[in-house]
Backbone as XML, in Angstrom:
<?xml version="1.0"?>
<chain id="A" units="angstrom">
  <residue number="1" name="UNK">
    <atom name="N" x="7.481" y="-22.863" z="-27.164"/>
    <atom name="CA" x="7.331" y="-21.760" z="-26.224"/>
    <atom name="C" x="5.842" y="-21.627" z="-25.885"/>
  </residue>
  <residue number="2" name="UNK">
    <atom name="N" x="5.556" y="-21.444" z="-24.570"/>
    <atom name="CA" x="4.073" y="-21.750" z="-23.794"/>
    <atom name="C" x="3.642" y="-19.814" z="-24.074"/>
  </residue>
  <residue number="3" name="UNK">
    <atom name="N" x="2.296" y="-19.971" z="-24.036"/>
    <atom name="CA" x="1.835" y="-18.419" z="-24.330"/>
    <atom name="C" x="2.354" y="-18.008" z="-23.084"/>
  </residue>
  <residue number="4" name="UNK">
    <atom name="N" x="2.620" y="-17.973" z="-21.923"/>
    <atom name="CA" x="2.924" y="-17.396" z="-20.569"/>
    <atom name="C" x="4.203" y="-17.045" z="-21.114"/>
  </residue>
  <residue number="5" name="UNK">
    <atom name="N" x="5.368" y="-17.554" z="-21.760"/>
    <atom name="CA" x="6.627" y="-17.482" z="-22.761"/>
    <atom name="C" x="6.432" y="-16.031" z="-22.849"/>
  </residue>
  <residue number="6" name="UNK">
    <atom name="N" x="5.362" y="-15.805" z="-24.162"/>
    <atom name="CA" x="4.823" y="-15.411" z="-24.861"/>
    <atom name="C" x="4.782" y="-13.381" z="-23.866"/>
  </residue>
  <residue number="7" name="UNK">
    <atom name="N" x="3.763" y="-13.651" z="-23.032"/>
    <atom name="CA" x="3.556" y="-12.797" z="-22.031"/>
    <atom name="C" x="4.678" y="-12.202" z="-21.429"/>
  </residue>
  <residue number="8" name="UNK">
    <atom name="N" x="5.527" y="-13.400" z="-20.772"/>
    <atom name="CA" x="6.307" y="-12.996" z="-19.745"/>
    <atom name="C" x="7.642" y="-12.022" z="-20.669"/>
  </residue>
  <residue number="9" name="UNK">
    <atom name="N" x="7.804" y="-12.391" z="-21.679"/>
    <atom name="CA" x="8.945" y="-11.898" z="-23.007"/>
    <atom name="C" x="8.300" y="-10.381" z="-23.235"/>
  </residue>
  <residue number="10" name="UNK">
    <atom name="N" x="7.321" y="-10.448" z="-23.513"/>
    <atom name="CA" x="6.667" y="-8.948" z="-23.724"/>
    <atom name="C" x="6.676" y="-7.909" z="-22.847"/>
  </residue>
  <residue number="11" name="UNK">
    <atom name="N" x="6.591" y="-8.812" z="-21.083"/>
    <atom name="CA" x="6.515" y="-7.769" z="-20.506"/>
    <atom name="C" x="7.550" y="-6.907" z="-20.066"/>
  </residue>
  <residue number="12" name="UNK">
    <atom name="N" x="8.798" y="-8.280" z="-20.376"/>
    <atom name="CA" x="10.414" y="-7.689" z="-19.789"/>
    <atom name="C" x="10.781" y="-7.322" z="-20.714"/>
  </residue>
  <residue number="13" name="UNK">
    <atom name="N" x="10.328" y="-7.191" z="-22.153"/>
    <atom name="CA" x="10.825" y="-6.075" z="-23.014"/>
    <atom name="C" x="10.335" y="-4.659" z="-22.330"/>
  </residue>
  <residue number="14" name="UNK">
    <atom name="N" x="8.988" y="-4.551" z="-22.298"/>
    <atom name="CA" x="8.461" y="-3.286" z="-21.993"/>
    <atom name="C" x="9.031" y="-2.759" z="-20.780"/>
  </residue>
  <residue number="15" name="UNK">
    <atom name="N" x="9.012" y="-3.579" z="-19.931"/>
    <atom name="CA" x="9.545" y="-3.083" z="-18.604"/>
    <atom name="C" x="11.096" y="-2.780" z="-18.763"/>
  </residue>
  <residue number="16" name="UNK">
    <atom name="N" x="11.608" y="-3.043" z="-19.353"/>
    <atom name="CA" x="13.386" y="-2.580" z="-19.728"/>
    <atom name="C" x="13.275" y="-1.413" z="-20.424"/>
  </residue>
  <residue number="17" name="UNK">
    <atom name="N" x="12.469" y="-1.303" z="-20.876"/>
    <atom name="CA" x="12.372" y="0.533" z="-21.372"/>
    <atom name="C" x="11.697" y="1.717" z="-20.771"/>
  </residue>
  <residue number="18" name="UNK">
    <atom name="N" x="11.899" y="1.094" z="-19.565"/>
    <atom name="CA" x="11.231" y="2.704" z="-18.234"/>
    <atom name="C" x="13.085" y="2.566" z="-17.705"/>
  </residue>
  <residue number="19" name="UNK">
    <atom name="N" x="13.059" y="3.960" z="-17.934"/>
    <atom name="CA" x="14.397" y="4.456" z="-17.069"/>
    <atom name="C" x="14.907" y="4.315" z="-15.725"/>
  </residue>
  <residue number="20" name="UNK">
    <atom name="N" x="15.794" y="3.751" z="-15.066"/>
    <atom name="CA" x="16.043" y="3.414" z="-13.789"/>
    <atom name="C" x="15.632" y="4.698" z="-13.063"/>
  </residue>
  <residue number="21" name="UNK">
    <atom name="N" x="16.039" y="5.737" z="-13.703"/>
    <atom name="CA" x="16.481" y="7.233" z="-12.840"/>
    <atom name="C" x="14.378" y="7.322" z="-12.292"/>
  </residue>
  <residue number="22" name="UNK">
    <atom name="N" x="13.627" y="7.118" z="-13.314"/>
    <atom name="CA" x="12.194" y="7.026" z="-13.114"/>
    <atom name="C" x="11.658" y="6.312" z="-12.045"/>
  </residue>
  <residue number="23" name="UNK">
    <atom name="N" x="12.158" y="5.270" z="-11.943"/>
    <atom name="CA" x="11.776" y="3.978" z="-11.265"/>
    <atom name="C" x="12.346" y="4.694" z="-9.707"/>
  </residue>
  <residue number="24" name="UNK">
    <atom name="N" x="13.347" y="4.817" z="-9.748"/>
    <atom name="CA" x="13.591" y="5.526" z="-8.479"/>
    <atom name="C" x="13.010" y="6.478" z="-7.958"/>
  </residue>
  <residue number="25" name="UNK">
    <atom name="N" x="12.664" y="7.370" z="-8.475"/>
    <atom name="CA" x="11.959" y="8.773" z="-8.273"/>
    <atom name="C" x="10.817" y="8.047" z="-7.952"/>
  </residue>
  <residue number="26" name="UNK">
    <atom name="N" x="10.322" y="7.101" z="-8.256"/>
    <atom name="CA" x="8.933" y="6.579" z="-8.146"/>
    <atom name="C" x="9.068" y="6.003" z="-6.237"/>
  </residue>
  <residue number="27" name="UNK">
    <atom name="N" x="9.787" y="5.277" z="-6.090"/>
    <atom name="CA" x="10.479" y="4.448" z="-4.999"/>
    <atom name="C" x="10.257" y="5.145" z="-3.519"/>
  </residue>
  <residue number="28" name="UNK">
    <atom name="N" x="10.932" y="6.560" z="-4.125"/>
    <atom name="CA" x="11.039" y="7.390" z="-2.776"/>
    <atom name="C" x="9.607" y="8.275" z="-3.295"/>
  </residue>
  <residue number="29" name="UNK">
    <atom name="N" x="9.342" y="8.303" z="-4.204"/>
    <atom name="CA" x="8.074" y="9.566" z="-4.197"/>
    <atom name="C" x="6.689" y="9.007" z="-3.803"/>
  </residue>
  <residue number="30" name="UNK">
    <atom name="N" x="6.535" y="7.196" z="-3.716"/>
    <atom name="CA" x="4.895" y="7.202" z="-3.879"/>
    <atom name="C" x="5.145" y="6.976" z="-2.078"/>
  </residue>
  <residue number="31" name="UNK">
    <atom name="N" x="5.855" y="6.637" z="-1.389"/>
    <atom name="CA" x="6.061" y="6.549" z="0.302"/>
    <atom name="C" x="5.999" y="8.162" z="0.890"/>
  </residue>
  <residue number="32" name="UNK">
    <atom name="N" x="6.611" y="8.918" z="-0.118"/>
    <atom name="CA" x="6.330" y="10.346" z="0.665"/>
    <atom name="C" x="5.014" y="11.041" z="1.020"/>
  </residue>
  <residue number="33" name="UNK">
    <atom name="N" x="4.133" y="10.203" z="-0.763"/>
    <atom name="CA" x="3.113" y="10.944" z="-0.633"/>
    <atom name="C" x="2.094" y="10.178" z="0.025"/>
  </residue>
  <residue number="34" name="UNK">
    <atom name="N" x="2.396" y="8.706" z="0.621"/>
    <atom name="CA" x="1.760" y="8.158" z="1.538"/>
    <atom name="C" x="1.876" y="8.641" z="3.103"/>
  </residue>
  <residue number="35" name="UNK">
    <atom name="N" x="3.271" y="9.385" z="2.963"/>
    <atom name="CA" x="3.029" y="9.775" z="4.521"/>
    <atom name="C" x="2.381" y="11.183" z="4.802"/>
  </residue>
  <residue number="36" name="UNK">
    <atom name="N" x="2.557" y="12.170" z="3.306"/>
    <atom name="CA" x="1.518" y="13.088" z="3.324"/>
    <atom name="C" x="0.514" y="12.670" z="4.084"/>
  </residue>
  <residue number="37" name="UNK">
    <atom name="N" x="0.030" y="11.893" z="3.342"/>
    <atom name="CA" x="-1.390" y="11.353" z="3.681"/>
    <atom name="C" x="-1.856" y="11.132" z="5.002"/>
  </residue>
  <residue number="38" name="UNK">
    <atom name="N" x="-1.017" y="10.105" z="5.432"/>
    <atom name="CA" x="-1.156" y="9.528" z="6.902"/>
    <atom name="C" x="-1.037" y="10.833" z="7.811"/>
  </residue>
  <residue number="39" name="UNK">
    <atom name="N" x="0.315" y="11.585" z="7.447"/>
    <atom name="CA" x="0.278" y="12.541" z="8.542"/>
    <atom name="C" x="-1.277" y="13.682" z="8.374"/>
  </residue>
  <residue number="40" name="UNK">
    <atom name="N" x="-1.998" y="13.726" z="7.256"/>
    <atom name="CA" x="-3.075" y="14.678" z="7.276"/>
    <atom name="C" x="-4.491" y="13.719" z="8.029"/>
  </residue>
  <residue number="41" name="UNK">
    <atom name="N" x="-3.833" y="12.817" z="7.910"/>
    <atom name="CA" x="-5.356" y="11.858" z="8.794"/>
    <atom name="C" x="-5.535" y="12.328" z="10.520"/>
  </residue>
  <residue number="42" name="UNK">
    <atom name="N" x="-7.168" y="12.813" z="10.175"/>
    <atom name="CA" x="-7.751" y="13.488" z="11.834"/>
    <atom name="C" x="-7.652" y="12.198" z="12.825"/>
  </residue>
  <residue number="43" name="UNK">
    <atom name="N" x="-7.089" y="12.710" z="13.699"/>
    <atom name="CA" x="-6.659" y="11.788" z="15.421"/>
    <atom name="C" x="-7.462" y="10.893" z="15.271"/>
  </residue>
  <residue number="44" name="UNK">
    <atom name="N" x="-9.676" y="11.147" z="15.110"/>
    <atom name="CA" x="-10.491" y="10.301" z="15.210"/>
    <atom name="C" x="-10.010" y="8.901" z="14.625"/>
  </residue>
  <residue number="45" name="UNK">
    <atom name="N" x="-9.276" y="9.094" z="13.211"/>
    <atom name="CA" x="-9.288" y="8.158" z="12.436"/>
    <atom name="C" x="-7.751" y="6.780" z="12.485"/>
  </residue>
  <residue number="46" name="UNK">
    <atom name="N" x="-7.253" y="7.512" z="13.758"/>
    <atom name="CA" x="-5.806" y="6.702" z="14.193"/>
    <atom name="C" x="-5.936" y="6.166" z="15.224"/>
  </residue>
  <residue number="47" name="UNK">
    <atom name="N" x="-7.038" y="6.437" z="15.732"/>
    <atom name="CA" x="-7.012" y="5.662" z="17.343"/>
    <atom name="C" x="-8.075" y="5.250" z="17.450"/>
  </residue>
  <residue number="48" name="UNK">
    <atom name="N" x="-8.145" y="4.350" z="18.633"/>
    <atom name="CA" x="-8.719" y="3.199" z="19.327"/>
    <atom name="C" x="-10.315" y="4.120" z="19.711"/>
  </residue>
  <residue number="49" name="UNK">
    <atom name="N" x="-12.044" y="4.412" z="19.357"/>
    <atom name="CA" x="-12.867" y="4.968" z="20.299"/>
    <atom name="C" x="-12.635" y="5.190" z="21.040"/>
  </residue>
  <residue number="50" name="UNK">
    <atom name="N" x="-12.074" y="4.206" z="22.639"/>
    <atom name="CA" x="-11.924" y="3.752" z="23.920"/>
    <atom name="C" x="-10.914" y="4.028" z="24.304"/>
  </residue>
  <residue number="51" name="UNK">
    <atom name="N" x="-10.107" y="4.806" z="23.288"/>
    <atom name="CA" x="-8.584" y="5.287" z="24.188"/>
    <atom name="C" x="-8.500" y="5.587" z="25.301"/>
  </residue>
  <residue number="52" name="UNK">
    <atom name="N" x="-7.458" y="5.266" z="26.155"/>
    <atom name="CA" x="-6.629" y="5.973" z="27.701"/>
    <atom name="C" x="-5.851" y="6.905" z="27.601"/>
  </residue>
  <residue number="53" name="UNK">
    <atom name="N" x="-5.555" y="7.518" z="26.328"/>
    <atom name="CA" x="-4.956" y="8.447" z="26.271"/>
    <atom name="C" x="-2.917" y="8.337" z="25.816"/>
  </residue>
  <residue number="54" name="UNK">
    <atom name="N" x="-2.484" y="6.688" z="26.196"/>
    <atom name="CA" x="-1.628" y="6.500" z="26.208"/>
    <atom name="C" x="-0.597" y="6.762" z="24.535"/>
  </residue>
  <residue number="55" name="UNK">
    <atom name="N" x="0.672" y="7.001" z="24.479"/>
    <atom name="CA" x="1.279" y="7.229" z="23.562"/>
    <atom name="C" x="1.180" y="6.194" z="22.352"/>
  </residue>
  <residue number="56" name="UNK">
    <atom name="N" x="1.152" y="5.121" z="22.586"/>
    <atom name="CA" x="1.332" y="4.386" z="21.563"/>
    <atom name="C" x="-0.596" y="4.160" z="20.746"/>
  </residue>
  <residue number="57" name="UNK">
    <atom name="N" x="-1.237" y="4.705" z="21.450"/>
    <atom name="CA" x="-2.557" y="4.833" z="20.944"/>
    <atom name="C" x="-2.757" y="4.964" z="19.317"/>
  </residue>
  <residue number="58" name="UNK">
    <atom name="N" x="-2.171" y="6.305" z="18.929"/>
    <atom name="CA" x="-1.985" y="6.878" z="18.081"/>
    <atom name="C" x="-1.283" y="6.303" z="16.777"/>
  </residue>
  <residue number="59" name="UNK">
    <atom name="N" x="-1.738" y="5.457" z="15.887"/>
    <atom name="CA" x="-0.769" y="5.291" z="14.891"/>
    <atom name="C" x="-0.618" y="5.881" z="14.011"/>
  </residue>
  <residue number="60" name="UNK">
    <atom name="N" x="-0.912" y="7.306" z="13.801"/>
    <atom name="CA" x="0.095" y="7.786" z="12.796"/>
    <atom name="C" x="1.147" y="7.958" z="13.650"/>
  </residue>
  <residue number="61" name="UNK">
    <atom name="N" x="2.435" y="7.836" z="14.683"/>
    <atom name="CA" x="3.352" y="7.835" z="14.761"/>
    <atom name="C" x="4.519" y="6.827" z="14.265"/>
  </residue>
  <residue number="62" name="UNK">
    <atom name="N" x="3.837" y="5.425" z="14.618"/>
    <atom name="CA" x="4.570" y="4.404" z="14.167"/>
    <atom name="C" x="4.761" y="4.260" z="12.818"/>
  </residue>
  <residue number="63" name="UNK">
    <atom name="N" x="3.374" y="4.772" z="11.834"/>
    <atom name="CA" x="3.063" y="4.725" z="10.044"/>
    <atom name="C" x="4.483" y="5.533" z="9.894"/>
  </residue>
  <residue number="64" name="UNK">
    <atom name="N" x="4.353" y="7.115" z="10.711"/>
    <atom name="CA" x="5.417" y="7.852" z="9.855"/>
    <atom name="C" x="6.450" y="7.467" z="9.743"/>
  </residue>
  <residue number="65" name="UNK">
    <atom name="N" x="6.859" y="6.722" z="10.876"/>
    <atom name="CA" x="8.310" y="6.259" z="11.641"/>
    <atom name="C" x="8.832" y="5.365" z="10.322"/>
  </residue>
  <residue number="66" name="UNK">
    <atom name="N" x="7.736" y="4.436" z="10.151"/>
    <atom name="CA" x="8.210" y="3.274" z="9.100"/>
    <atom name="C" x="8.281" y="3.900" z="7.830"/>
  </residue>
  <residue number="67" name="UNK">
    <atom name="N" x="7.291" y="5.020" z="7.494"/>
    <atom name="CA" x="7.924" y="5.508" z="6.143"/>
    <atom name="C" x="9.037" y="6.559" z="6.046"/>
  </residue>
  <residue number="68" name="UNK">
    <atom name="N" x="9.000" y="6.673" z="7.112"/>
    <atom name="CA" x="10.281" y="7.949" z="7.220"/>
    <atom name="C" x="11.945" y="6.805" z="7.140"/>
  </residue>
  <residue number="69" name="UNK">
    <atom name="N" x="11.627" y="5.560" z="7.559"/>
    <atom name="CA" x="12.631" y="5.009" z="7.567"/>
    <atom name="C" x="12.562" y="4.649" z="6.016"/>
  </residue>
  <residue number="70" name="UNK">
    <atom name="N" x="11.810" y="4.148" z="5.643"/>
    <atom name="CA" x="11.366" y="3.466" z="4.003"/>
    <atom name="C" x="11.915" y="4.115" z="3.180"/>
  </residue>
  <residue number="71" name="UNK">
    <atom name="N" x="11.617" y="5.761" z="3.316"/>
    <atom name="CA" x="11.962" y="6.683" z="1.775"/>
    <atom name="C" x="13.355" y="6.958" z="2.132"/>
  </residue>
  <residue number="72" name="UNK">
    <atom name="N" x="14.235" y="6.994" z="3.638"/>
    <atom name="CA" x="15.571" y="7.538" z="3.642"/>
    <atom name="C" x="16.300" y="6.154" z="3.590"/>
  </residue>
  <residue number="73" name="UNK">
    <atom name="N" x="15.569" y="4.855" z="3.469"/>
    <atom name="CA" x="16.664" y="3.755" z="3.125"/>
    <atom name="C" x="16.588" y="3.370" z="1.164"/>
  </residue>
  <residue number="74" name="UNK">
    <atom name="N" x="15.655" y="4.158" z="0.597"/>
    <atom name="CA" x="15.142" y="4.330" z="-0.987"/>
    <atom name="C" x="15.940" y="5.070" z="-1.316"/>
  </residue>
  <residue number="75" name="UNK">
    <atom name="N" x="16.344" y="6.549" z="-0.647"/>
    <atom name="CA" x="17.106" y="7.807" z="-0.964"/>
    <atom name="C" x="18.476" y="7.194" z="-1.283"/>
  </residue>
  <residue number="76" name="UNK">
    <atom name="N" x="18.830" y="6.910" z="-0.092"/>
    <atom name="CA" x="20.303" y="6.290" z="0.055"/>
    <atom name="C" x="20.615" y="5.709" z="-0.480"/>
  </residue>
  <residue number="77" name="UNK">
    <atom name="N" x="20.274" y="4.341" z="-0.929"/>
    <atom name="CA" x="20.320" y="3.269" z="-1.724"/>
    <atom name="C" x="20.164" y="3.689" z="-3.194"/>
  </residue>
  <residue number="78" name="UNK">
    <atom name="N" x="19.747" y="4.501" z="-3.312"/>
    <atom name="CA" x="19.034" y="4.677" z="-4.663"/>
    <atom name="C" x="20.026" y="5.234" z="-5.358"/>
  </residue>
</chain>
């Protein structure tokens, strides 16, 4: 048995003893508090200097969109 053996055995012991129910809560909770985030980010910091003003300028819309889809396909699934 190669030390990587060695490693890789240790870690899937350890890792088999965090609770699924945890792991989940984790799944949908660290995307929520990423979109906290995104959604508290000032306009300056989502758009283009040189904007036209146009809709898709703005990406915190698309960020939320994808995590809003992310944590309700985590929820569901989960």
């Amino acid at each position: 048995m190669t030390p990587l053996h060695v490693v890789g055995d240790f870690l899937r012991s350890w890792l088999l003893r965090v609770p699924l129910e945890a792991v989940q809560v984790l799944f949908v909770l660290l995307p929520t508090v990423l979109l906290i985030w995104v959604l508290r980010l000032p306009r300056s910091e989502t758009t283009p200097p040189d904007g036209h003003g146009g809709w898709s300028e703005n990406l915190k819309f698309g960020a939320a969109l994808a995590l809003l889809i992310q944590i309700a396909i985590y929820a569901l699934m989960g």
